[in-house]
C-alpha positions as CSV (number, residue, x, y, z in Angstrom):
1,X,94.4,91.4,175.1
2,X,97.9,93.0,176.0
3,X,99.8,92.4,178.6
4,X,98.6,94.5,181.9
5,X,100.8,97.4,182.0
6,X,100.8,100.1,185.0
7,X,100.6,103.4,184.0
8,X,101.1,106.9,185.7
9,X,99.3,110.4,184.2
10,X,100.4,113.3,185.5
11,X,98.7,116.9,185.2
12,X,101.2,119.5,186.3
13,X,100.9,122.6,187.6
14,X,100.2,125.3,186.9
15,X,96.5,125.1,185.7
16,X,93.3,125.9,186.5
17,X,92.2,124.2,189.8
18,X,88.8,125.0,189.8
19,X,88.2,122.7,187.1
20,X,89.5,118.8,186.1
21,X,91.6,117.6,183.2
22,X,89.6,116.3,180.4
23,X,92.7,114.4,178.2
24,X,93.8,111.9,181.0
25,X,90.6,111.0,182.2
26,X,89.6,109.9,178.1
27,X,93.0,108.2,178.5
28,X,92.9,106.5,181.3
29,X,88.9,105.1,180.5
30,X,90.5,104.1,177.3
31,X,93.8,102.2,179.1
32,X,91.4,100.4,181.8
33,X,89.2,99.3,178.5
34,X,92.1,97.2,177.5
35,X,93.1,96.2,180.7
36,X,95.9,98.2,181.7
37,X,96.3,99.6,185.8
38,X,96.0,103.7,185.3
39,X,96.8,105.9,188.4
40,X,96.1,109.5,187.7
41,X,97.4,112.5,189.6
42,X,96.5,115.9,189.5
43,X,99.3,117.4,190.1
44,X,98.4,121.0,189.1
45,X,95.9,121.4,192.0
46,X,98.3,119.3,194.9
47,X,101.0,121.4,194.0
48,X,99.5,124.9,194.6
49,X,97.7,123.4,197.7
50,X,101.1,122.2,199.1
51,X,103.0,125.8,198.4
52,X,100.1,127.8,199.7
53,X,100.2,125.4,203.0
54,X,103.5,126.0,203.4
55,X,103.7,129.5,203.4
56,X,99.9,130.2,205.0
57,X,99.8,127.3,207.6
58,X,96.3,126.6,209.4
59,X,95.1,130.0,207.5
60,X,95.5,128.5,204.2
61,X,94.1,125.2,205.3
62,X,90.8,127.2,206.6
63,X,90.7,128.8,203.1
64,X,91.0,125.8,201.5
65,X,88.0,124.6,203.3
66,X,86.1,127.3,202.6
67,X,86.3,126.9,199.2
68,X,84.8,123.2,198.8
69,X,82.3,124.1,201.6
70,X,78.5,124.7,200.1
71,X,77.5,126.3,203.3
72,X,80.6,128.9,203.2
73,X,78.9,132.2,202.8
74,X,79.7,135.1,199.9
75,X,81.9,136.9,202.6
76,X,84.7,134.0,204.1
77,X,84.9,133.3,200.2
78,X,85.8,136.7,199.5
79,X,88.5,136.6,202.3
80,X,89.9,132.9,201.2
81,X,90.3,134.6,197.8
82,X,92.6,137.5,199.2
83,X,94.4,135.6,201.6
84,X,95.4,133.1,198.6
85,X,96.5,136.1,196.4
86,X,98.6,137.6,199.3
87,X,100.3,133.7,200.1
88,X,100.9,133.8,196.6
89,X,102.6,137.6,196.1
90,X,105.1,135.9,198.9
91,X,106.1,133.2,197.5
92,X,107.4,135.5,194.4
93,X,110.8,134.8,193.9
94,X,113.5,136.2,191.6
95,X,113.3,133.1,189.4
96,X,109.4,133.5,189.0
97,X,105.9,135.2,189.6
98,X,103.4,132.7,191.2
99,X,100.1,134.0,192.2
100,X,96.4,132.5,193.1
101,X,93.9,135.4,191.5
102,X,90.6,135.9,190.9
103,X,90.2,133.0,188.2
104,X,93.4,132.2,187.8
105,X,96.4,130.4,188.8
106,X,99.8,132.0,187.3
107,X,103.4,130.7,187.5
108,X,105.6,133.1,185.2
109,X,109.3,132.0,184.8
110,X,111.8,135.3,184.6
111,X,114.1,133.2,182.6
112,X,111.9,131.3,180.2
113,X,110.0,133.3,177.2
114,X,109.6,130.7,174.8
115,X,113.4,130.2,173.5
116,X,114.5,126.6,173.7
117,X,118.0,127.7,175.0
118,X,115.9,129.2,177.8
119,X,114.1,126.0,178.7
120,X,117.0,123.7,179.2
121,X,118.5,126.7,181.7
122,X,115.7,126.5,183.6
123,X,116.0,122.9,184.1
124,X,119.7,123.3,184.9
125,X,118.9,125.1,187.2
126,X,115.0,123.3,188.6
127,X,116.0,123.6,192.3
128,X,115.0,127.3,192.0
129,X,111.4,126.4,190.8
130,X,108.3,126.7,192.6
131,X,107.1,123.1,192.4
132,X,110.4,121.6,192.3
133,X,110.4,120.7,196.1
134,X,106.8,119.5,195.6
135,X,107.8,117.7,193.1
136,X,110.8,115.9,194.7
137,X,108.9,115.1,198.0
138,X,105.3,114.4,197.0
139,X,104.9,113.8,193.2
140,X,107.9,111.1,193.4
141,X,106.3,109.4,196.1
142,X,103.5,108.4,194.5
143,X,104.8,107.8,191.5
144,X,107.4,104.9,193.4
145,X,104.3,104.0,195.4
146,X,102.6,103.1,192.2
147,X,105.9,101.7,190.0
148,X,104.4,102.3,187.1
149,X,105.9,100.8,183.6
150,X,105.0,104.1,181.7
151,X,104.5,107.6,182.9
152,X,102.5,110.3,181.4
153,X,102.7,113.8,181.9
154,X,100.2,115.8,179.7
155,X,100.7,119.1,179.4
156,X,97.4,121.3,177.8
157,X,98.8,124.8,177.5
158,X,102.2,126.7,178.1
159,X,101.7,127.0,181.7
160,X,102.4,124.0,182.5
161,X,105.3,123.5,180.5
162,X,108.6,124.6,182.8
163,X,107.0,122.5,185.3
164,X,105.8,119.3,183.4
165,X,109.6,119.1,182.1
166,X,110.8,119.9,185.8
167,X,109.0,116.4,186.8
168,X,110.1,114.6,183.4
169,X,113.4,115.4,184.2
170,X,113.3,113.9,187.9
171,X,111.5,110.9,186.9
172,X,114.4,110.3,184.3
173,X,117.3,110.9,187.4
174,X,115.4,108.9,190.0
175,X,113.2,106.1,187.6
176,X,115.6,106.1,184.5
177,X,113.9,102.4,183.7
178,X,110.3,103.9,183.3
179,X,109.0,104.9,180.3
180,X,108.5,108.1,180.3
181,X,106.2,110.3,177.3
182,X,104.6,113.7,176.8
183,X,101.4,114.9,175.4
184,X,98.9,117.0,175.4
185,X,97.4,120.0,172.8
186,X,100.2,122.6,173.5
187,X,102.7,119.7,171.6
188,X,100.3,120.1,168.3
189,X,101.2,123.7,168.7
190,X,104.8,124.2,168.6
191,X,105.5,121.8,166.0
192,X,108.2,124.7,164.7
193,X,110.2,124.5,167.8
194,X,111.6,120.5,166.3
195,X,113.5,121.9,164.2
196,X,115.4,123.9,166.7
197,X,119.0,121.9,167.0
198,X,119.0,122.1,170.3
199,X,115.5,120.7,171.0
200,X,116.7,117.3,170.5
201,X,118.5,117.3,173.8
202,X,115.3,118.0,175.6
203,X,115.0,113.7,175.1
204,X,117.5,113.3,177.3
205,X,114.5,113.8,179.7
206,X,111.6,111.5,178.0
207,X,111.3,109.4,175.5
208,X,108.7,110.6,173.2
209,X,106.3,113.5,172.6
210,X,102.8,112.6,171.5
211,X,101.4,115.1,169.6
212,X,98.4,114.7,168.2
213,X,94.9,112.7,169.7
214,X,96.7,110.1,172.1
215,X,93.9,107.5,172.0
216,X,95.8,105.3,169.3
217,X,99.4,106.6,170.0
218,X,99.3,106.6,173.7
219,X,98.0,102.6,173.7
220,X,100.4,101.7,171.3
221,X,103.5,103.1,173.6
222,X,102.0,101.5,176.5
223,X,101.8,98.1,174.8
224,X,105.5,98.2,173.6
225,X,105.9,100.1,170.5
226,X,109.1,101.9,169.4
227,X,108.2,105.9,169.0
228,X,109.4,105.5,165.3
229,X,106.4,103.1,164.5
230,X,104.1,105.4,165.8
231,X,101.8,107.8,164.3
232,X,101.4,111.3,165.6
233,X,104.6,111.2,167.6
234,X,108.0,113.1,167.7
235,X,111.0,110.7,168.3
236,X,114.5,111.6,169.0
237,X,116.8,109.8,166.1
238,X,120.6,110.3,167.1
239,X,120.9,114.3,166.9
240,X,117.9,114.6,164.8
241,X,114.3,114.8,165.7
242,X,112.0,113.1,164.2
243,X,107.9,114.1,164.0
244,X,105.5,111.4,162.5
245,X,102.3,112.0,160.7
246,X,99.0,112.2,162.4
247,X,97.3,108.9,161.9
248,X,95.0,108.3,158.6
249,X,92.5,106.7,160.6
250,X,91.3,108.8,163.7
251,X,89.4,107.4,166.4
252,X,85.5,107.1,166.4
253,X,84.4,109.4,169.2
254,X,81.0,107.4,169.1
255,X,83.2,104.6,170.3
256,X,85.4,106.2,173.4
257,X,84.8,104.9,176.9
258,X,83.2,107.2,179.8
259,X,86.8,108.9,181.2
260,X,87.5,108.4,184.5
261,X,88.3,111.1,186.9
262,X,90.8,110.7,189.8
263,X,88.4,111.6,192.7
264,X,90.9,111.5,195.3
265,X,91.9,115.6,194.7
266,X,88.9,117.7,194.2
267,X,88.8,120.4,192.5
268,X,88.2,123.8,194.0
269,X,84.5,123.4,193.9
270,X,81.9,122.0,196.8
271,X,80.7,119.4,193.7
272,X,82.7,117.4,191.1
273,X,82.1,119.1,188.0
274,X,83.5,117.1,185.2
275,X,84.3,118.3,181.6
276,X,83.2,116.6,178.9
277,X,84.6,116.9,175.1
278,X,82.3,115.7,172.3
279,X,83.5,116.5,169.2
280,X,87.1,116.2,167.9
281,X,87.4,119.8,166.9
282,X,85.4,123.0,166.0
283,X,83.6,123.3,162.8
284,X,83.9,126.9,162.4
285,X,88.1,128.3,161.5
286,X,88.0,131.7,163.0
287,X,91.4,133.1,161.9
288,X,92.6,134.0,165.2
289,X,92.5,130.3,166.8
290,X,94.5,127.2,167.3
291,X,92.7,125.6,170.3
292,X,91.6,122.3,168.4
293,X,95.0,121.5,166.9
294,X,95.8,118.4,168.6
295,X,92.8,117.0,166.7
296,X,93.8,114.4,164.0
297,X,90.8,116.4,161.7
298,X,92.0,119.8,162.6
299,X,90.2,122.1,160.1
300,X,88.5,119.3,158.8
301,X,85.3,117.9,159.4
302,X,84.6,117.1,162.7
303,X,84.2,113.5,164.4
304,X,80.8,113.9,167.0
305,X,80.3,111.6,169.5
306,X,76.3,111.2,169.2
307,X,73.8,113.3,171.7
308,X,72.8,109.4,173.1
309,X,76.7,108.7,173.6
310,X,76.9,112.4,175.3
311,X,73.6,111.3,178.0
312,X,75.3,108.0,178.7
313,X,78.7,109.7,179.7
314,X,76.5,111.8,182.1
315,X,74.5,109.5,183.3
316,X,77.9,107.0,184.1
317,X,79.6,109.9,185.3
318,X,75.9,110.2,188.3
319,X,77.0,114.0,187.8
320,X,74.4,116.5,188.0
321,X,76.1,119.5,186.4
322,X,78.9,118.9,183.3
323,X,81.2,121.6,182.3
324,X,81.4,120.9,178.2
325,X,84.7,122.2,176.8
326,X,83.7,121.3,172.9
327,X,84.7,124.4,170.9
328,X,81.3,125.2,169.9
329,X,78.4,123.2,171.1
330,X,75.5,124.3,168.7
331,X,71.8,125.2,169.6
332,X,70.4,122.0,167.8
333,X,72.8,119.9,169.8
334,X,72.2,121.0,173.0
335,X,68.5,120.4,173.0
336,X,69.0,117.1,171.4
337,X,71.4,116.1,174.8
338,X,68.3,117.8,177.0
339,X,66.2,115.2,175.1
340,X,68.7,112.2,175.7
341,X,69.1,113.1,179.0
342,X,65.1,112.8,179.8
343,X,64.3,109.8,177.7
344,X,67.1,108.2,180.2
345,X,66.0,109.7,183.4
346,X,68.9,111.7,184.4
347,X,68.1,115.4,185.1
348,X,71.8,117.6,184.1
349,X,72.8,121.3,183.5
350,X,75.4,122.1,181.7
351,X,77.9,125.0,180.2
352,X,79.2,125.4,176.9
353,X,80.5,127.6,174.2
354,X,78.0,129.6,171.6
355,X,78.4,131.5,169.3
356,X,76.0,134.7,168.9
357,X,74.3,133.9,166.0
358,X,71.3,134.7,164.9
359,X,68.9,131.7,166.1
360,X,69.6,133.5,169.9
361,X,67.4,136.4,168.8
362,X,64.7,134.0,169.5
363,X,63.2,134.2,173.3
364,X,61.7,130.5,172.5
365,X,64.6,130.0,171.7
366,X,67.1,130.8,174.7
367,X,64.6,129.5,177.1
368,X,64.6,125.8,175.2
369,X,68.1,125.8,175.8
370,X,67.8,126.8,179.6
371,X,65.3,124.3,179.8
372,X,66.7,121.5,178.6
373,X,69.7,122.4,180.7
374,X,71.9,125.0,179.5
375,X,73.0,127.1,182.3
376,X,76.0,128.8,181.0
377,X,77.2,130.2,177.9
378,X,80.8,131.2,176.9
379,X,80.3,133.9,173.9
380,X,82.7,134.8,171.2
381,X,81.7,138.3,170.8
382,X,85.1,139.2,169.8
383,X,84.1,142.7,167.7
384,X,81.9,145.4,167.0
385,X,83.3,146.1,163.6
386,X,81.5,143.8,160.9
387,X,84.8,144.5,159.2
388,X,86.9,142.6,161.6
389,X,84.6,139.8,162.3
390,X,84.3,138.8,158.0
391,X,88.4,138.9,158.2
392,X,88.6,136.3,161.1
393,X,86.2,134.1,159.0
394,X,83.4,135.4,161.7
395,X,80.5,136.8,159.8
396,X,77.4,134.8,161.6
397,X,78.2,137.7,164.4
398,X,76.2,140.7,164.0
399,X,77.2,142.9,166.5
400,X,74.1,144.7,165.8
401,X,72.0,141.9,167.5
402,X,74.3,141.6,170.3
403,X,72.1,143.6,173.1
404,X,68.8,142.1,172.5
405,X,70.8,138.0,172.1
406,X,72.6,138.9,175.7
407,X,69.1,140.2,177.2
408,X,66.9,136.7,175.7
409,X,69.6,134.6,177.7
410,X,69.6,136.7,180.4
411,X,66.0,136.6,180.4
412,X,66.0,132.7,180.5
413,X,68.1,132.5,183.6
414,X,71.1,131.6,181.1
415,X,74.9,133.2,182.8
416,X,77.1,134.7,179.9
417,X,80.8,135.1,180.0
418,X,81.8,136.9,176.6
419,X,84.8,137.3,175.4
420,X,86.3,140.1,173.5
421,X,89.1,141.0,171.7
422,X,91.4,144.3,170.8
423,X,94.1,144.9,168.2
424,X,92.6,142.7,165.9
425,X,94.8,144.0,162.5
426,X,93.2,146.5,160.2
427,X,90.7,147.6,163.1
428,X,90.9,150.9,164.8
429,X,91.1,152.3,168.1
430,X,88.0,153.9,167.8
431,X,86.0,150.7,166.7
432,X,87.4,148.9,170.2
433,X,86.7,152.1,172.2
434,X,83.1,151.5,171.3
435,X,83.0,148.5,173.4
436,X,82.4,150.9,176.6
437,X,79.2,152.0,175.9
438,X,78.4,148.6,175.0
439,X,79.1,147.4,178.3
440,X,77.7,150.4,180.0
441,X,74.9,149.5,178.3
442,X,74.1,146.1,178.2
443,X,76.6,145.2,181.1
444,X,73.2,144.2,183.2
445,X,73.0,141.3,180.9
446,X,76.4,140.1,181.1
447,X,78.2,137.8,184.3
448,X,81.8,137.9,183.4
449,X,83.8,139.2,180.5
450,X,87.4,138.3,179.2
451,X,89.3,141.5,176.5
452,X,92.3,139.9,175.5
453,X,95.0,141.3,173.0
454,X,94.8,139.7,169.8
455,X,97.6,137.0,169.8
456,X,99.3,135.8,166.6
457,X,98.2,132.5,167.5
458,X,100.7,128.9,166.2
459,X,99.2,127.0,164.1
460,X,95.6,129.2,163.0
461,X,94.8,130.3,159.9
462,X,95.8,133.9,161.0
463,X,99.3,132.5,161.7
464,X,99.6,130.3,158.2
465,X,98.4,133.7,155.8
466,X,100.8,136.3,158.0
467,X,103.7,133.8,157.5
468,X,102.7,133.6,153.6
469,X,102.1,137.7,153.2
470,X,98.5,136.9,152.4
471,X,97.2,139.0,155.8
472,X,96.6,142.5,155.4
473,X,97.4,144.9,158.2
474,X,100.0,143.1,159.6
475,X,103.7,142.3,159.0
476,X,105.8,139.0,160.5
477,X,109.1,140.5,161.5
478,X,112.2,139.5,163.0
479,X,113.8,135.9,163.5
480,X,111.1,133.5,165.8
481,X,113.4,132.7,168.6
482,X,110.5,132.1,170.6
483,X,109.5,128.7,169.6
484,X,107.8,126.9,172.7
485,X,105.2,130.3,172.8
486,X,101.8,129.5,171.5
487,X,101.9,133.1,170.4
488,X,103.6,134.6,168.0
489,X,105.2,138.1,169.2
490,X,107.3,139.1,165.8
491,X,104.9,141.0,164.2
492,X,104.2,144.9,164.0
493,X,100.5,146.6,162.4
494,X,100.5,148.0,159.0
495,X,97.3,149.8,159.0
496,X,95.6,152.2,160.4
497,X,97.6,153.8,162.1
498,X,97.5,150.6,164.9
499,X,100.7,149.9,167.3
500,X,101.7,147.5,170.0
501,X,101.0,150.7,172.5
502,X,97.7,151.7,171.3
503,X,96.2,148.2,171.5
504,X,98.0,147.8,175.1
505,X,95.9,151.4,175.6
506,X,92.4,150.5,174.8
507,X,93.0,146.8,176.3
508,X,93.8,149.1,179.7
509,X,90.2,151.2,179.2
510,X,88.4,147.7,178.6
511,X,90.1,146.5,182.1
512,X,89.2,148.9,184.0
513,X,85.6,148.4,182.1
514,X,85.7,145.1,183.6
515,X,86.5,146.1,187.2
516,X,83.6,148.7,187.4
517,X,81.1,145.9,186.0
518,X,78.5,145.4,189.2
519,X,79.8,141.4,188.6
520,X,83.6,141.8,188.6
521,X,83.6,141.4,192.8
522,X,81.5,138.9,192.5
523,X,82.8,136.4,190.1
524,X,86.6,137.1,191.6
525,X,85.2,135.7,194.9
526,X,83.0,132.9,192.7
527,X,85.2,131.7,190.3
528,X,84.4,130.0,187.2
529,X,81.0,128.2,186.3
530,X,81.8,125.3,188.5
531,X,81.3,127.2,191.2
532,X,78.8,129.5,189.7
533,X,76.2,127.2,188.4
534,X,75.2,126.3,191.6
535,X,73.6,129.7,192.2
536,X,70.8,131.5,190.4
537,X,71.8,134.8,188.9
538,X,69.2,136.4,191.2
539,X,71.5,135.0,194.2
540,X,74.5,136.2,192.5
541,X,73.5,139.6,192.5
542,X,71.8,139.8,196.2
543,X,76.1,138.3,197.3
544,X,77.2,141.0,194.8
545,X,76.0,143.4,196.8
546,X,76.4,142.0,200.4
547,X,80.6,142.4,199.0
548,X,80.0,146.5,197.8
549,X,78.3,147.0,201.2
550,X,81.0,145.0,203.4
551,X,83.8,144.2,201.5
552,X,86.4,147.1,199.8
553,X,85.7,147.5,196.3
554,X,88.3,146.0,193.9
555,X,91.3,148.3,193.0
556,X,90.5,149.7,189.3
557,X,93.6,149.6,187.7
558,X,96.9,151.5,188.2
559,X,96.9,155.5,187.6
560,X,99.8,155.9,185.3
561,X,98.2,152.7,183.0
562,X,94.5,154.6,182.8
563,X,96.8,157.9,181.7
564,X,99.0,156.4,179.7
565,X,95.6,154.6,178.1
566,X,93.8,158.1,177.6
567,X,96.5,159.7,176.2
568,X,97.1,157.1,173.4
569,X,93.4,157.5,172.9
570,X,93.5,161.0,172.3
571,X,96.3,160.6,169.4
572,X,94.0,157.5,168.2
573,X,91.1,159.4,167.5
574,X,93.1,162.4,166.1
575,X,94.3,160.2,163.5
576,X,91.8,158.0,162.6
577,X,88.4,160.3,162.8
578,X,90.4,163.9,163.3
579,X,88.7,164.0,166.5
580,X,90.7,166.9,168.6
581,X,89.1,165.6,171.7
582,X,91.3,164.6,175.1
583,X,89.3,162.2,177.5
584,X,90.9,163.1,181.1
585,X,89.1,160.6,182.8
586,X,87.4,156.8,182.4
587,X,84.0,159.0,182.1
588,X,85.2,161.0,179.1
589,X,86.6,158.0,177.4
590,X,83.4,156.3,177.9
591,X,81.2,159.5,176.7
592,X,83.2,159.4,173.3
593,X,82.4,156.1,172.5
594,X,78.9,156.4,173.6
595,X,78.9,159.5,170.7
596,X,80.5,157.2,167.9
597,X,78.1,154.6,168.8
598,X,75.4,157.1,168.2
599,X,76.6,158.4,165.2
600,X,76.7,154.5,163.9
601,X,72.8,154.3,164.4
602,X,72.5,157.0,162.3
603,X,74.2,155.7,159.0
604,X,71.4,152.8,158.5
605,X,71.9,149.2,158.9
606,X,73.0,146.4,156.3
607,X,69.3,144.6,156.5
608,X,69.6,142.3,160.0
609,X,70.0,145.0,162.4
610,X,73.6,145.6,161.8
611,X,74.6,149.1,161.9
612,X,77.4,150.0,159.3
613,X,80.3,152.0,161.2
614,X,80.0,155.8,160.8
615,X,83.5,156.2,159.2
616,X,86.3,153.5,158.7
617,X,89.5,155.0,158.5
């Protein structure tokens, strides 16, 4: 074995803190495997904790009670949620926006939007940062208290990334001796911004970026190795950066260790709800996603840890409810984990992604997944176009099937989140403004629902044919300054008639969709399935409406967007169906899309229940 090393993970803020880091804790299981001292820190949940306590005193502290209390009831959760988003608008500064909402925790620099020039200003100037006197006072603390040879700081996505380089750069001025490395997927995701010039001063602050899996490359650093020997990480060489291949020989999942969880900072949750990630990367390649990059098989074929090897993590874990962040956990697999889990004794539930195939138009087959313990499904509805969903390599969705697949797991006691997504290129308007009558309609069936832009997502296919001129309705334009974004925003719609302001204009309409749902109060005072699960959606719906009888309703969303919105509508369907109809209202949107959808059940179907559109301009 190696000689014992001490090493220090950090999580940074800002993430999400109602659920646990799944990188580090495969890390450090694998570290402590080969005898190495691992001291974890979640950051990304202290830090928030210690701004909101500084600005909201003994309220804040009562509020972060009541959100790890089981017995708190549906009402002094409600309030803990608004007093942490008004703490939050307060501590808004001119250097950034930080705010505690609903599901979310957001810490938007004013100075940073992706340019590499931009980052190192910010760090020249850290002082004005949110987290940097967190950082300074408590972070550093325990990372002298544990004098660690090696320090970690993963970061997962580009929230984290101002501060996760704010605490590299202190740990360089006040530990200079320690070795210091990044990681995390976002790295796998912004492999353009290297070749920047002025990235390579960036390693004044740490040593090495690992970008891809870290089991191998992260051991090897521990235990000694120069960057330049190892795979899958980017090295600073004089002026130049360097970036190493990915290793030829990825690591056997079967093989991985349980993780361990720091339990000394819970998450915002009365339980511990661990993650769990089984597979090294999705087996579909939708075009519009890059999530799995950091996987050494990215786009390949996947590496699956065995349903036995999945029950034994559980079981090691003593967890009772497992939040599984696998891209795509399929039906067969999740009844063969029920199984595993009952041939061992140990009784689990679980979420997961799905996709809405087919095999979910099944009752039997919904409630086997509810009963061997699927509680929760994340669901990539994405479209109602058949169209769109064959471009981003979708076509198992047929949004034809959609109401009665929502209803079965409904039906089987099974929470849905779906998400879906506007401004997909070569769709129109009018296809997206479909989506509320769908909701009006099957809304019953749904818990929580996430419209999103379409993003010209680093590293997916999308991104590789749009750079190549081999993706129709859309156009790459303009010089990337904006490296360290995992979006792409240089790009303008060739088709149809589509623009940046029409997209923002249906996206607006699906919002405020989202805000009348009979859920949306709910699940903003009940965030995420790790505080979810633990109710029935029966109970969810008797608190829903203990907050519309007590509680204000939420705000829909600002006048001038919803007119704005409507107006671009209008000009929408003008030009795409030479409709010369103006919605005035929410109500006449939603009327006009409840017509088109009409109209599409009229034109026949394609043979599965698929309805072909009425007209596709």
């Amino acid at each position: 074995m190696p000689n014992q090393s001490s090493v220090f993970l950090s999580y940074p803020p800002a993430s999400s803190v109602w659920h646990l880091p799944m990188g580090i804790a495969f890390l450090a299981g694998v570290l402590e495997a080969r005898g190495h001292h691992v001291v974890q820190h979640y950051g990304y949940i202290d830090a928030v904790e210690y701004v909101l306590r500084r600005h909201g005193g003994e309220q804040a502290d009562e509020a972060l009670r009541t959100v790890r209390d089981p017995d708190a009831s549906i009402l002094r959760r409600h309030d803990a949620r608004v007093l942490f988003e008004e703490f939050s608008a307060s501590i808004s500064s001119t250097f950034e926006d930080f705010a505690v909402e609903r599901n979310n925790v957001r810490c938007d620099s004013r100075h940073f939007k992706g340019d590499v020039s931009e980052l190192r200003w910010v760090l020249e100037h850290r002082e004005e940062h949110v987290f940097h006197e967190y950082f300074a006072e408590s972070e550093m603390a325990r990372i002298r208290a544990a004098d660690p040879d090696v320090v970690g700081i993963s970061v997962a996505d580009e929230r984290q990334l101002v501060s996760a380089c704010v605490l590299a750069s202190l740990v360089r001025e006040h530990a200079p001796r320690v070795r210091l490395f990044m990681g995390g997927n976002y790295w796998a995701r912004t492999m353009d911004a290297y070749h920047d010039p002025q990235f390579a001063a960036l390693f004044d602050h740490w040593d090495a970026i690992v970008y891809a899996e870290g089991f191998r490359p992260v051991v090897e650093l521990v235990e000694g190795a120069e960057p330049a020997t190892v795979p899958g990480v980017v090295w600073r060489d004089g002026d130049t950066v360097r970036i190493n291949p990915r290793t030829l020989a990825p690591v056997d999942y079967e093989t991985l260790p349980t993780p361990v969880f720091d339990r000394g900072i819970r998450q915002w949750s009365p339980d511990f709800v661990p993650p769990l990630y089984t597979m090294s990367n999705c087996p579909m390649r939708c075009g519009f996603c890059s999530i799995a990059a950091g996987s050494d098989s990215f786009l390949h074929k996947p590496r699956v840890m065995s349903e036995r090897r999945v029950a034994e993590h559980v079981a090691a874990l003593g967890i009772e409810r497992v939040d599984f962040v696998d891209e795509y956990l399929t039906v067969p697999r999740q009844l063969r984990i029920g199984r595993e889990l009952a041939r061992i004794g140990h009784r689990a539930t679980w979420q997961c992604y799905l996709t809405a195939s087919d095999q979910l138009l099944k009752p039997d087959t919904c409630q086997a997944l509810a009963d061997a313990g699927c509680r929760a499904v994340q669901l990539g509805l994405e479209s109602l176009d058949p169209y769109t969903l064959k471009q981003e390599a979708k076509p198992w969705n047929h949004p034809g099937n959609y109401g009665r697949i929502l209803k079965n797991l409904r039906n089987s006691g099974i929470q849905v989140h779906v998400f879906i997504i506007v401004g997909v290129p070569g769709e129109p308007i009018n296809q997206s403004l479909r989506w509320l009558s769908f909701l009006e309609d099957y809304g019953e069936h749904i818990l929580t629902i996430k419209s999103g832009r379409y993003r010209l997502t680093r590293r997916a296919p999308d991104e590789r044919a749009a750079t190549r001129h081999q993706m129709s309705g859309l156009q790459v334009t303009g010089e990337d300054h904006q490296l360290l974004n995992l979006n792409r925003d240089q790009f303008r719609y060739t088709t149809n008639g589509l623009s940046r302001k029409r997209v923002e204009a249906i996206r607006d309409l699906l919002e405020e969709a989202c805000r009348r749902h009979w859920a949306y109060q709910i699940t903003s005072s009940v965030p995420w399935w790790t505080n979810r699960g633990r109710f029935t959606l029966e109970q969810l719906r008797a608190d829903a409406e203990v907050l519309r009888v007590h509680r204000p309703p939420e705000p829909s969303i600002p006048a001038s967007h919803l007119k704005r919105g409507l107006s671009k509508i209008t000009s929408a369907l003008r030009d795409e169906l030479g409709l010369r109809t103006a919605p005035a209202t929410y109500e006449d949107a939603r009327d006009i899309a409840t017509r088109l959808r009409a109209e599409d059940g009229n034109t026949g179907t394609d043979g599965i229940g698929q309805p072909y559109p009425a007209r596709r301009s």
